[in-house]
GUKOLSE-484721 format. One line per 2 residues: their letters; for each residue x, y, z of C-alpha. Coordinates in Angstrom, 2 decimals. Last residue first. Layout:
N
a = X,Y,Z  ...
This chain:
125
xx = 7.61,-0.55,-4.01  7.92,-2.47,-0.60
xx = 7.44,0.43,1.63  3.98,1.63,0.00
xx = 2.81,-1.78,-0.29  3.72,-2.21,3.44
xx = 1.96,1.65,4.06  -0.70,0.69,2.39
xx = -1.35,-2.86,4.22  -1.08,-0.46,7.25
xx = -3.62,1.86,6.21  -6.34,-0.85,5.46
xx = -5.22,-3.26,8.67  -6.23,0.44,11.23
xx = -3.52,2.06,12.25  -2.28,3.00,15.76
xx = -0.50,0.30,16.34  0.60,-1.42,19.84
xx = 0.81,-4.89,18.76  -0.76,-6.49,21.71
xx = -3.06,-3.87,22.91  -4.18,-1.95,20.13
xx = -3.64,-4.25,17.08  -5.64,-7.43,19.05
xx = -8.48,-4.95,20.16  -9.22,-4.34,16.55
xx = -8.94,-0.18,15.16  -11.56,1.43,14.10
xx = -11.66,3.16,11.08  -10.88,6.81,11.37
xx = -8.98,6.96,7.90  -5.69,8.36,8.86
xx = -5.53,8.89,13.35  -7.13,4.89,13.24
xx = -9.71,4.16,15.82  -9.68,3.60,19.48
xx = -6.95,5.23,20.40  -4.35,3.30,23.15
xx = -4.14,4.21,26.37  -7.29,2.98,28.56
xx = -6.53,2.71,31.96  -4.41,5.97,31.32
xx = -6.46,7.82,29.08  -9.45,6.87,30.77
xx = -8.42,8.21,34.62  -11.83,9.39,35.11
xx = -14.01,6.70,33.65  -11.37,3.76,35.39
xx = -12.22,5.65,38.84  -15.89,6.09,38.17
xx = -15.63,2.13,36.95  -13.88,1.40,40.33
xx = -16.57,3.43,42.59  -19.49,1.97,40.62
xx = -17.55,-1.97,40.81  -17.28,-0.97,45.31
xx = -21.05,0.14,45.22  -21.89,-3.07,43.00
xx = -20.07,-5.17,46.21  -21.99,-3.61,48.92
xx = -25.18,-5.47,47.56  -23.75,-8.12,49.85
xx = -25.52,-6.59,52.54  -22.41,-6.82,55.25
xx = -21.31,-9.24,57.79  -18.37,-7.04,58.48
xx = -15.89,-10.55,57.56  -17.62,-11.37,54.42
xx = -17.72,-7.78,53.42  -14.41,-7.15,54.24
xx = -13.23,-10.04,51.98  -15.23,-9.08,49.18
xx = -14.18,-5.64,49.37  -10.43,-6.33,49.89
xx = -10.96,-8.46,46.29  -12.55,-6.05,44.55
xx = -9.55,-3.36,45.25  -6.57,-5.99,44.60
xx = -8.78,-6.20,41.37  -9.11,-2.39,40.59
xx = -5.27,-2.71,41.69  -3.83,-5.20,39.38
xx = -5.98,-2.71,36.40  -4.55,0.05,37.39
xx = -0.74,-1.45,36.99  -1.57,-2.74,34.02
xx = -2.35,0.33,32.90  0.78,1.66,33.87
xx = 2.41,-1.16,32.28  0.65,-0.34,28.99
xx = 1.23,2.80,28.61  4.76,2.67,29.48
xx = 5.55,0.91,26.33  7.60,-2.40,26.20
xx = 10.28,-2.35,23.50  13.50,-3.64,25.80
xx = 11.57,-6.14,28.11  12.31,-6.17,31.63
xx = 9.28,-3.88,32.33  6.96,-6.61,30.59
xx = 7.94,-9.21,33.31  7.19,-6.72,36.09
xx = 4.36,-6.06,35.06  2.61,-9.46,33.45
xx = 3.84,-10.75,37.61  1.69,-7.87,39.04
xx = -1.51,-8.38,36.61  -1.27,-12.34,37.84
xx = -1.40,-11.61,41.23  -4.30,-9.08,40.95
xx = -5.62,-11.73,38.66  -5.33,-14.87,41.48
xx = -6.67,-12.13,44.20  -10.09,-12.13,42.05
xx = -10.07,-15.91,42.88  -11.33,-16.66,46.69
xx = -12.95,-13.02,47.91  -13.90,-12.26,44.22
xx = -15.24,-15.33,43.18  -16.93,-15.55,46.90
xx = -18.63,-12.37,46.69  -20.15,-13.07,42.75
xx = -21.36,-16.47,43.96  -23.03,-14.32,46.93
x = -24.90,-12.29,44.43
């Protein structure tokens, strides 16, 4: 418990950090989708949010047991606001396959590698 107190009182600020700097950079880019900074966005501050508890709970002299309260309020919070922590579907809006991480976040498609290979063959002749 305390090894999960001091990674987020000493390091958790290094991803909050590191969410605000993937921001900005991906708002300066021409084809970036506002899904994804905005989630980006909730995701800097879940961490900014883990990391205040840590300290305060280092400094309060608190139970650390504190810190699971703080990760229940932050996944009710991420549970609520799904659609914009988590923007892209799941699985594909042809076939209903699901859809790998990789395609979703990085690529941004919302096809699964069956209906996209179609579509190229479809494209190409």
């Amino acid at each position: 418990m305390e090894a999960l107190i001091t990674f987020f009182k000493e390091d958790a600020y290094l991803v909050f950090l590191v969410c605000v700097v993937l921001y900005f950079i991906s708002g300066r880019r021409a084809n970036v989708d506002r899904k994804k900074a905005v989630a980006l966005v909730f995701y800097a501050l879940f961490f900014f949010g883990l990391s205040v508890l840590a300290v305060a709970i280092d400094a309060y002299q608190l139970t650390p047991h504190v810190i699971w309260v703080g990760m229940a309020i932050i996944v009710f919070i991420a549970a609520y606001y799904r659609r914009r922590v988590f923007p892209y579907a799941k699985h594909c809006k042809k076939c209903g396959a699901t859809i790998h991480w990789k395609y979703r976040w990085i690529e941004k498609d919302t096809d699964c590698t069956a209906c996209r290979s179609e579509a190229t063959s479809e494209a190409l002749g």
